[in-house]
C-alpha positions in Angstrom: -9.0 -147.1 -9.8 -10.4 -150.4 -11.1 -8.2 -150.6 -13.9 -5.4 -150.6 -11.6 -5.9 -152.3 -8.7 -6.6 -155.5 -11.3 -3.1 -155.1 -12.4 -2.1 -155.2 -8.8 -4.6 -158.5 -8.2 -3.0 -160.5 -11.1 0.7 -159.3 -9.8 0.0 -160.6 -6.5 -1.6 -163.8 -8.3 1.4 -164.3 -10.5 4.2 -163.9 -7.7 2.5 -166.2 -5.5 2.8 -168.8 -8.0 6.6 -168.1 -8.4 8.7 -171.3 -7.5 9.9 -170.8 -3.2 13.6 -169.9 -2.5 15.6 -171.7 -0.1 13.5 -170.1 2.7 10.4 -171.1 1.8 9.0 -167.8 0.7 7.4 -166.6 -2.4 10.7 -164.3 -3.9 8.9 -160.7 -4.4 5.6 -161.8 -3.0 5.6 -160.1 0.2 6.9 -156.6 -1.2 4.2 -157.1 -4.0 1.3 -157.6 -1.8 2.5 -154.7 0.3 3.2 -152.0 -2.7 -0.2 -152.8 -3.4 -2.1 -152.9 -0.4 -0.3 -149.5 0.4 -1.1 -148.1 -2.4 -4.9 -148.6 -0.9 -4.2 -146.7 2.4 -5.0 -143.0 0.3 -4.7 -140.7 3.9 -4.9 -143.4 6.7 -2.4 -142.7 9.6 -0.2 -146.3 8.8 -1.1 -146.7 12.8 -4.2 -147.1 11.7 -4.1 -148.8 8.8 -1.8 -151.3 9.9 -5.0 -153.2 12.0 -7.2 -152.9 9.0 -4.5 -155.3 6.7 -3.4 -157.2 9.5 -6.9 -158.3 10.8 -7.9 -159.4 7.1 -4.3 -161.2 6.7 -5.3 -162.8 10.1 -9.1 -163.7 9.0 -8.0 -165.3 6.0 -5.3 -166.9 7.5 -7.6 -169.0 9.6 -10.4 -169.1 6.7 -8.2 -170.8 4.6 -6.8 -173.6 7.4 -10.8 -174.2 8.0 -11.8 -174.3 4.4 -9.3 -176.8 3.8 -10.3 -179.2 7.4 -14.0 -178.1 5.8 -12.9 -179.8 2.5 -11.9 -183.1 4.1 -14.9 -183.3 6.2 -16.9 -183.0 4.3 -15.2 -186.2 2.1 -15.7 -188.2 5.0 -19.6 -187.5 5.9 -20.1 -191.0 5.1 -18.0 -192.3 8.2 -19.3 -190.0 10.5 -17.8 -186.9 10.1 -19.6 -183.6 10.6 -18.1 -180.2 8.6 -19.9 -177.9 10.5 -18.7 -179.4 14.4 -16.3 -176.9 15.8 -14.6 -179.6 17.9 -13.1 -181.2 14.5 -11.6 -178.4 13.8 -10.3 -177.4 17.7 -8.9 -181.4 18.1 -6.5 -180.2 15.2 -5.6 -176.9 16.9 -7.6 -174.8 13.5 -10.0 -172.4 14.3 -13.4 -172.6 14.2 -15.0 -170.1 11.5 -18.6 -169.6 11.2 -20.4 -169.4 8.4 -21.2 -165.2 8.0 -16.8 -164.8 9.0 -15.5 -167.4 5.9 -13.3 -165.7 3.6 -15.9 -167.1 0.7 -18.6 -165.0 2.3 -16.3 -161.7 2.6 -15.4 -162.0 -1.1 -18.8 -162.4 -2.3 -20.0 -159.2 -0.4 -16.6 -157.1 -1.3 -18.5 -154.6 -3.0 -21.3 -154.4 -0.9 -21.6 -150.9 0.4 -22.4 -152.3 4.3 -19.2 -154.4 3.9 -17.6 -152.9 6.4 -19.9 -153.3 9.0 -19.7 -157.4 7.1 -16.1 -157.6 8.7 -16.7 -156.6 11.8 -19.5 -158.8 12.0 -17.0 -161.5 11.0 -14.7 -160.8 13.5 -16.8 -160.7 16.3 -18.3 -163.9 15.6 -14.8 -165.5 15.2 -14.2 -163.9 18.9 -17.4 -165.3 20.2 -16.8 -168.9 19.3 -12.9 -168.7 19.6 -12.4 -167.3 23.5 -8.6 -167.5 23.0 -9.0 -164.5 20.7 -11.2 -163.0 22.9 -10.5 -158.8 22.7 -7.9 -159.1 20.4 -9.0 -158.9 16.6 -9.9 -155.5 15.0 -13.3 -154.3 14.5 -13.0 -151.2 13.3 -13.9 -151.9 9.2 -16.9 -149.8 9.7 -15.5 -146.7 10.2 -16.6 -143.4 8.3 -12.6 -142.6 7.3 -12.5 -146.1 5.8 -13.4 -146.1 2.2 -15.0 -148.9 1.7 -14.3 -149.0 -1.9 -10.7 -149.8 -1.0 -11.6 -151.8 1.5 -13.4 -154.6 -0.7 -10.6 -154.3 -3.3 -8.0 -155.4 -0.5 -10.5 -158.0 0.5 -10.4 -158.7 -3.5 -6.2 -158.3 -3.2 -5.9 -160.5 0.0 -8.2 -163.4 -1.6 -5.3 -164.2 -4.2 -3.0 -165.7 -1.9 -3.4 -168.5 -0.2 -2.0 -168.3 2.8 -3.3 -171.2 5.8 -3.6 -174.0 3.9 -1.2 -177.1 4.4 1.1 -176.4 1.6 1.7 -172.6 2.4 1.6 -173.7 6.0 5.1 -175.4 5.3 6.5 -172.5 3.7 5.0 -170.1 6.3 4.4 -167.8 4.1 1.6 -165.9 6.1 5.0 -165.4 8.9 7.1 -163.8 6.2 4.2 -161.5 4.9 2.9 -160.9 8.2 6.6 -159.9 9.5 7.1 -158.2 6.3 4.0 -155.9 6.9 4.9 -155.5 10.7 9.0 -154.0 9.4 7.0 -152.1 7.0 4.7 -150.5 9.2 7.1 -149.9 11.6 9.5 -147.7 8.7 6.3 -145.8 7.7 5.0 -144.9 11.5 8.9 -143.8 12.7 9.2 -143.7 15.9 6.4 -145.2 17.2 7.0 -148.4 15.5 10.1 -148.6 17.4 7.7 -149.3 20.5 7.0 -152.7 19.2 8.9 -153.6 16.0 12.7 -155.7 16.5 14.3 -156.1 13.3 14.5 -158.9 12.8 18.1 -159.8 11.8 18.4 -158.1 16.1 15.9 -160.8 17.1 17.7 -164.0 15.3 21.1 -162.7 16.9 19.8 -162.9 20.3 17.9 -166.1 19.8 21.3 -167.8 18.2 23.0 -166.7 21.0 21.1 -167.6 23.6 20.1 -171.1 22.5 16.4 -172.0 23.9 16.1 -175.5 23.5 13.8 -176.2 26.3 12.3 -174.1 29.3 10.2 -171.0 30.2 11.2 -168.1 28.0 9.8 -164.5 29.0 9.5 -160.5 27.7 8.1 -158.3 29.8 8.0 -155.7 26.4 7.1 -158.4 24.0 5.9 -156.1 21.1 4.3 -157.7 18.3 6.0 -160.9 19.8 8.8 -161.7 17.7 11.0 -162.8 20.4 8.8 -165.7 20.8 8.4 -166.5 17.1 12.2 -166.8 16.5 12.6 -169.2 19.6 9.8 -171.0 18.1 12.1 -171.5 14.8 15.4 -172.2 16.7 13.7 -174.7 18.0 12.2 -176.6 15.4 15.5 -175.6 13.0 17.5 -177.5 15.4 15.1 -180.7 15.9 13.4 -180.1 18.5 9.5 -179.7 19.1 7.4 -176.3 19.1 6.0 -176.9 22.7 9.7 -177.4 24.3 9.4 -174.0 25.5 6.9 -171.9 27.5 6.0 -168.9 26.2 5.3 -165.8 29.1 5.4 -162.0 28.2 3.6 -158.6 28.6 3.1 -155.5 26.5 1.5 -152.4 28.0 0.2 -151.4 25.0 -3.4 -152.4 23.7 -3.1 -152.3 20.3 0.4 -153.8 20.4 -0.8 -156.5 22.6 -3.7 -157.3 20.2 -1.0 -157.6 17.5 1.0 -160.3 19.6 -2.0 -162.3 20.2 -2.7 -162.4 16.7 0.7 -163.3 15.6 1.5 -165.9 17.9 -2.4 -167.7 17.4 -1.7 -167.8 13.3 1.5 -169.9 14.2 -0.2 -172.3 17.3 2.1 -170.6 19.8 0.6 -171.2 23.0 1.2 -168.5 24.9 0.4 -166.7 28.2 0.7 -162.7 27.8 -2.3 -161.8 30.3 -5.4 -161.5 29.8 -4.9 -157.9 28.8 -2.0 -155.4 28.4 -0.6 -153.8 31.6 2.5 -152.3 32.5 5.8 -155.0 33.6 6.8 -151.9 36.3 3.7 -151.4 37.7 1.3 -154.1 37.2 3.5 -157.5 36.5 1.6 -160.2 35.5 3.8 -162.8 36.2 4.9 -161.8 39.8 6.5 -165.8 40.5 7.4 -166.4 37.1 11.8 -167.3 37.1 11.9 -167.8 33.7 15.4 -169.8 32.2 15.1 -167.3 29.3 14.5 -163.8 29.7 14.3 -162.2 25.4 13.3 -158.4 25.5 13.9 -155.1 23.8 12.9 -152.8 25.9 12.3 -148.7 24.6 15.4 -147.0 24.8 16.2 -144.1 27.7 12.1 -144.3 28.9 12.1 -141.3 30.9 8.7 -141.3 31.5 8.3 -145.0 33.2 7.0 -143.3 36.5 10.1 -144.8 38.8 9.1 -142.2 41.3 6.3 -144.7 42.4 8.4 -147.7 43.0 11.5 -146.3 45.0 11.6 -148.9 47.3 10.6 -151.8 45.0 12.1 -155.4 45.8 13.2 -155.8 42.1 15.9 -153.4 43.0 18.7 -155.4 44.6 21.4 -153.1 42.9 20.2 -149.6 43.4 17.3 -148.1 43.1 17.0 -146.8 39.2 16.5 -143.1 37.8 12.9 -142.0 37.5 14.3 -140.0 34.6 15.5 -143.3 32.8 14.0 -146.5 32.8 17.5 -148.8 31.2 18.4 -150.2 34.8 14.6 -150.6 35.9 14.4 -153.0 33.0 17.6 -155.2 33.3 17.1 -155.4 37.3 13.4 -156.6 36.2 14.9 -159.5 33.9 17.7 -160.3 36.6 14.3 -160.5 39.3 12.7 -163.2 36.9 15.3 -165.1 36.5 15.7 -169.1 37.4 19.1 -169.8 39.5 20.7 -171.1 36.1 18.5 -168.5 33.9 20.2 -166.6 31.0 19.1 -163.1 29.6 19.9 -161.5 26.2 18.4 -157.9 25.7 18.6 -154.4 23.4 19.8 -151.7 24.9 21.2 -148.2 24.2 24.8 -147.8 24.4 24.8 -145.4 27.2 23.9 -148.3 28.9 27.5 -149.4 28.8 29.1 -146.3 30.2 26.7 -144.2 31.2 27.3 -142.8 35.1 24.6 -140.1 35.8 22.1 -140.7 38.4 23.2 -143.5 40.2 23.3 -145.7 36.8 26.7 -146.5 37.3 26.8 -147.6 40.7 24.0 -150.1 39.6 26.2 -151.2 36.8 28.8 -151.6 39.0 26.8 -154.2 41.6 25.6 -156.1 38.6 29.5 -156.7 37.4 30.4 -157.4 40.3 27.8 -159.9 41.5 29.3 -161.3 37.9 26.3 -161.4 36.4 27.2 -160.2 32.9 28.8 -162.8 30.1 28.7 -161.3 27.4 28.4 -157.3 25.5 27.6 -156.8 22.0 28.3 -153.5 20.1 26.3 -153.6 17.2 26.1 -151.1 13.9 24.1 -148.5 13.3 21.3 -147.8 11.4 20.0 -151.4 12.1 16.9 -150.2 13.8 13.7 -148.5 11.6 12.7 -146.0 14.4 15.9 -144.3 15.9 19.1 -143.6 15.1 20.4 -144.5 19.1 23.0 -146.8 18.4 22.5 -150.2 20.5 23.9 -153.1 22.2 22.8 -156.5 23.6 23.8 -157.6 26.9 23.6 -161.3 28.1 23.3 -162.3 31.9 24.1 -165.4 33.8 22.6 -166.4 37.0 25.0 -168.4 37.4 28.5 -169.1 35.5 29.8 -172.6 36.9 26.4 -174.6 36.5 27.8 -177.3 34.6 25.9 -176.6 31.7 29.0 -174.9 30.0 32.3 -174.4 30.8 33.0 -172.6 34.4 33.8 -168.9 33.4 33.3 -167.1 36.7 35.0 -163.9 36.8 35.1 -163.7 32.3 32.9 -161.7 30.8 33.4 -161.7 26.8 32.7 -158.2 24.8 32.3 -158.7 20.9 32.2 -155.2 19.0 30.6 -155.9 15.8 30.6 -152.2 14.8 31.7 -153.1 11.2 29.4 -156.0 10.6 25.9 -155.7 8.5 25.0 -154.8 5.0 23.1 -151.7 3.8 19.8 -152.9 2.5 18.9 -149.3 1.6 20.2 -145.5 2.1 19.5 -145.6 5.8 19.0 -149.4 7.2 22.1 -151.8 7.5 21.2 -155.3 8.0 22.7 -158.5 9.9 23.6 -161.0 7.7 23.4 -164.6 8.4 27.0 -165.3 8.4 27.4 -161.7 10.2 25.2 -163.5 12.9 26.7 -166.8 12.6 29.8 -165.1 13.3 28.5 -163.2 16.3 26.7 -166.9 17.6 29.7 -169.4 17.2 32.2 -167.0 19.1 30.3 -166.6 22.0 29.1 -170.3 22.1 33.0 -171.4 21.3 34.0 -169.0 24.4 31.2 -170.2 26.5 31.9 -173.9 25.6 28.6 -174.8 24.5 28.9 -178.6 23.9 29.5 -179.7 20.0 31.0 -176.8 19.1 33.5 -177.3 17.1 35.4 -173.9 17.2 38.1 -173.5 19.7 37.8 -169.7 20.8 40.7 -167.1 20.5 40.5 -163.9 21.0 40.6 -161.9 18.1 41.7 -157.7 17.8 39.1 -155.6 16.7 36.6 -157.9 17.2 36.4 -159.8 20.6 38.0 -160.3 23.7 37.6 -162.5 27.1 38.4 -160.1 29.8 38.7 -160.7 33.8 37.2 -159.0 36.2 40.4 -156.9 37.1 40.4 -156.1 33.7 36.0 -154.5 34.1 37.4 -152.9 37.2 40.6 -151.4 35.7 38.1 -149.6 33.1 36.1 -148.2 35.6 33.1 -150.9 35.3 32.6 -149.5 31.9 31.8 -152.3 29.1 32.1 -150.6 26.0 33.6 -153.5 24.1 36.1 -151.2 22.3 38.0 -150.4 25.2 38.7 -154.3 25.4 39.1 -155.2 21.4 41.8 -153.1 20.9 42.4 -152.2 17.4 42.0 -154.9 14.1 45.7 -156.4 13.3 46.9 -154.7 10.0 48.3 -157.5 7.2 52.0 -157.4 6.2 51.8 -157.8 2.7 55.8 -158.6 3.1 57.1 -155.3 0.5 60.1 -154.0 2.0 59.4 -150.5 3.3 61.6 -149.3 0.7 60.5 -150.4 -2.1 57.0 -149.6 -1.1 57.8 -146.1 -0.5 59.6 -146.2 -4.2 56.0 -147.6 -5.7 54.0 -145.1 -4.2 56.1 -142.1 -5.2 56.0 -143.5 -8.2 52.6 -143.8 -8.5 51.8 -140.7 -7.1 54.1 -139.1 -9.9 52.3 -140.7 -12.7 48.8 -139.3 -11.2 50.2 -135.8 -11.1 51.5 -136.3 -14.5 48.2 -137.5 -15.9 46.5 -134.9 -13.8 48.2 -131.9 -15.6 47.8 -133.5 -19.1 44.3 -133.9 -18.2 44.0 -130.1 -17.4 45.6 -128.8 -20.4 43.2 -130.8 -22.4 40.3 -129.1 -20.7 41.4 -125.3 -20.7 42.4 -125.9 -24.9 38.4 -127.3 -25.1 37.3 -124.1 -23.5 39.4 -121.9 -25.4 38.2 -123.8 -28.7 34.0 -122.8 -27.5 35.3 -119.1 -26.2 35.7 -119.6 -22.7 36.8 -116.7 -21.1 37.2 -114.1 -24.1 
C-alpha cells in the first residue's frame, strides 16, 4: 500500500506543477487527486467519505492562506507586526489557524495512530476561534470505520498541492478541485447527490441568462451552493466587484448545509444561509426577504414535502399546490420572494410544462396569465448525474415593462435546446460554452438587454417569441416544441431529378458491391469446409 500511494503522491506532485490552461486550472490535476484519494475510500459509503476529503481540502485550504500571511508577518516583526495575532489575519478576511490545526502540524503527526482524533481536534479549534464556521466543519476523523492508515496517507496526498496561497488563489484551483470532488461525489452516491449537486454547465446557463450584476440574489434549496459561486464569477468576469451582490439561501439538509458553508467561506463569500438548516416550506428563514434574483434547483416531483400542513399558506396566490408534488409549491415560493422588478431562473422537470393533474395546471395557468413567465428552456438529456428526468429552466419577471429592457408584456420566448450538449462519457451530455453562449445571447437579444449586439429572430427548431394568444391557443402548455416548429431543411439546389438519378445510382452500385462481397465470403467458406 505504501509503494503505491507514493506513486499517487508524486503524480499529484507532478500535475500540479503542470503549466495552467486558459482557465486557470492545473490540466489533469483535479481527476488526479481524485483517482487517488478514491482509491483511499476502501468500503466508505461516498456519503460518507465525501466529508472526510472535503474537510481536509477545506483545512488546508485555509492553512495554506495563513501560513503564507504567517510568512510575511513574521518578516515584518521588526515594525511591529505580531504572527501569532488573529486580527492580522481577520483585517485581511484569512482565517485564523491555531497552532495544534496548521496543516504543518497534521503532516508531521500523519502516521500517528491517534491522528484521527489530531483532526478533529484541529477542526474544533478552527471552530472555536473562527465563529463564522461555527457547526459546520467535520469532526468525524476519529471514527472506528476510518482507517487511519489511509487517512494519514491522504493527509500525506492532500499536503502536495498547494491550494490557498496567493498564486493558486488566482487560478482558484481549490474551486475547481473542490467542484470537481462535489460532481464526483455526486456520480458515485446516485441519487442522492442529486439533492444538492447542479452540474455545473446547468448552473452557468442560468447565471448567463439571468445576468446578476448587482442586488440580493436567493435559493431557498441552495445545495452545496453553487448557484452563488457562479454569480460570484459572472460578476467579477464582467468587471464588477465580488460584494455587488447579497448572498441569501437555505438548505434543509445538515450535512448539505455544512458543505455550502464551507464552500462559500474558502472563496470570501459573505453569505447569510441561517444559522442552521431548516426547511424553505415550513420554517423560511428569510420571511421579508424580496430578493431581485431568485437561482434555485429545486428536487424534482418532491412528493413528500408535507403540503398537507400548509393548505392555506399566503405564498399561494395561484392555487394551492399538490401535497403529492412539491414543483408549484417551489415556483409560487420564488414568485413570493420576489422584488417588484425581481427576475427568477430555476430547474425543473418537464412535467412542469404540461403537466394538468391535481390542480397543477390551473396554477400554471394564473402564473401565465398574471404574465409572469419570459422565458422556457428545454434542455437535453442526460445532463444531470442523479436522474434521468429530463429538465427545463423557467425564467419569471415581476414585471415586463420596467425600463430595464425592452417592454415585452404579453411575449414569453421558449428556446428548445434538445439537440445542444456534448457527451462527455456513455451516460452524461454536457453544455458547452458556445452551447450556452448560444442559449444566453438569444434570450438577452430578445429581451433587449442593453449592448447586445445581436438583433433577435426567431429561428425554427430552436426558438420562438410567442403572444399570449398563442400560450392560450396551446392550452397554457409551454413545451417549447409546440412553439419551435420543426428545423428548416437546406436546399442543396440538385434538381429533384437528377438527385433521384444519383441515388438510384448509388444505391445500384451498393447492391452490386454487396453481392460481389457475398460471393467472396461463401467461396472462403467453401475453401475451409463450411457446410460439407
Amino acid at each position: 500500500m505504501k509503494s503505491s500511494t507514493n506513486k499517487e503522491n508524486v503524480k499529484v506532485a507532478k500535475a500540479a506543477s503542470k503549466p495552467a490552461n486558459g482557465n486557470g486550472a492545473n490540466l489533469g490535476f483535479e481527476a488526479t487527486l481524485w483517482k487517488a484519494a478514491d482509491a483511499l475510500r476502501a468500503n466508505m459509503d461516498a456519503a460518507e467519505y465525501k466529508h472526510v476529503v472535503l474537510g481536509l481540502i477545506f483545512l488546508k485550504y485555509i492553512s495554506d492562506a495563513f501560513e503564507e500571511k504567517h510568512a510575511e508577518l513574521v518578516k515584518d516583526k521588526k515594525s511591529g507586526a505580531d504572527p501569532e495575532d488573529p486580527d492580522e489575519y481577520r483585517a485581511v478576511n484569512i482565517f485564523w489557524v491555531p497552532p495544534e490545526a496548521r496543516w504543518s502540524t497534521l503532516k508531521h503527526r500523519a502516521k500517528d495512530p491517534l491522528v484521527g482524533k489530531i483532526v478533529d481536534d484541529a477542526m474544533l479549534a478552527i471552530e472555536r476561534d473562527n465563529p463564522t464556521l461555527k457547526g459546520v466543519l467535520p469532526k468525524d476523523y476519529a471514527h472506528p470505520r476510518l482507517d487511519k492508515q489511509r487517512l494519514g496517507q491522504l493527509i500525506d496526498l492532500i499536503g502536495n498541492i498547494g491550494l490557498g496561497d496567493a498564486e493558486n488563489r488566482s487560478k482558484d484551483i481549490l474551486g475547481r478541485v473542490y467542484e470537481y470532488f462535489l460532481s464526483e461525489f455526486a456520480s458515485a452516491e446516485g441519487k442522492k447527490g442529486g439533492q444538492f449537486y447542479t452540474p455545473r454547465s446547468v448552473v452557468k446557463l442560468l447565471v448567463e441568462m439571468l445576468a446578476p450584476y448587482k442586488g440580493r440574489v436567493y435559493d431557498p434549496a441552495c445545495g452545496s451552493g453553487g448557484m452563488f459561486v457562479q454569480s460570484e464569477k459572472f460578476i467579477e468576469e464582467h468587471g464588477g466587484k465580488i460584494g455587488d451582490i447579497s448572498v441569501y439561501g437555505q438548505e434543509s439538509n445538515h450535512t448539505t448545509w455544512r458543505l455550502a458553508k464551507m464552500n462559500l467561506a474558502i472563496r470570501g463569500i459573505d453569505s447569510n444561509l441561517g444559522k442552521e438548516h431548516a426547511d424553505s416550506f415550513h420554517r423560511d428563514l428569510h420571511p421579508d426577504l424580496r430578493a431581485d434574483y431568485v437561482l434555485a434547483n429545486p428536487p424534482f416531483n418532491d412528493s413528500d414535502w408535507r403540503g398537507e400542513l400548509l393548505k392555506d399558506d399566503k405564498r399561494w396566490q395561484f392555487g394551492t399546490p399538490p401535497s403529492g408534488n412539491a414543483n408549484f409549491a417551489w415556483v409560487q415560493h420564488f414568485i413570493y420572494h420576489l422584488a417588484p422588478q425581481g427576475l427568477a431562473g430555476f430547474v425543473l422537470a418537464n412535467g412542469s410544462m404540461s403537466s394538468n393533474q391535481s390542480g397543477e395546471g390551473d396554477i400554471r395557468r394564473a402564473i401565465i396569465e398574471a404574465d409572469l413567465v419570459d422565458c422556457m428552456v428545454a434542455l437535453p438529456g442526460q445532463l444531470f448525474y442523479s436522474t434521468q428526468i429530463p429538465v427545463c429552466l423557467w425564467f419569471l419577471s415581476r414585471s415586463k415593462g420596467n425600463g430595464r429592457f425592452r417592454k415585452r408584456p404579453g411575449e414569453t420566448l421558449f428556446i428548445d435546446a434538445r439537440k445542444l450538449g456534448t457527451m462527455i462519457d456513455r451516460v452524461h451530455r454536457e453544455l458547452t460554452d458556445d452551447d450556452i453562449k448560444k442559449i444566453a445571447e438569444t434570450y438577452h437579444a430578445w429581451r433587449g438587454d442593453k449592448g447586445t449586439k445581436t438583433k433577435y429572430e426567431d429561428v425554427p427548431g430552436f426558438c420562438k417569441s410567442a403572444t399570449l394568444a398563442d400560450i392560450q391557443h396551446h392550452g397554457h402548455i409551454l413545451t417549447p416544441g409546440r412553439y419551435v416548429g420543426a428545423a428548416e431543411v437546406e436546399d442543396d439546389g440538385e434538381p429533384f431529378d437528377d438527385k433521384m438519378k444519383r441515388l438510384t445510382d448509388e444505391l445500384r452500385e451498393q447492391t452490386k458491391q454487396s453481392a460481389k462481397l457475398d460471393k467472396l465470403i461463401w467461396a472462403n467458406l467453401e475453401d475451409i469446409g463450411y457446410g460439407g
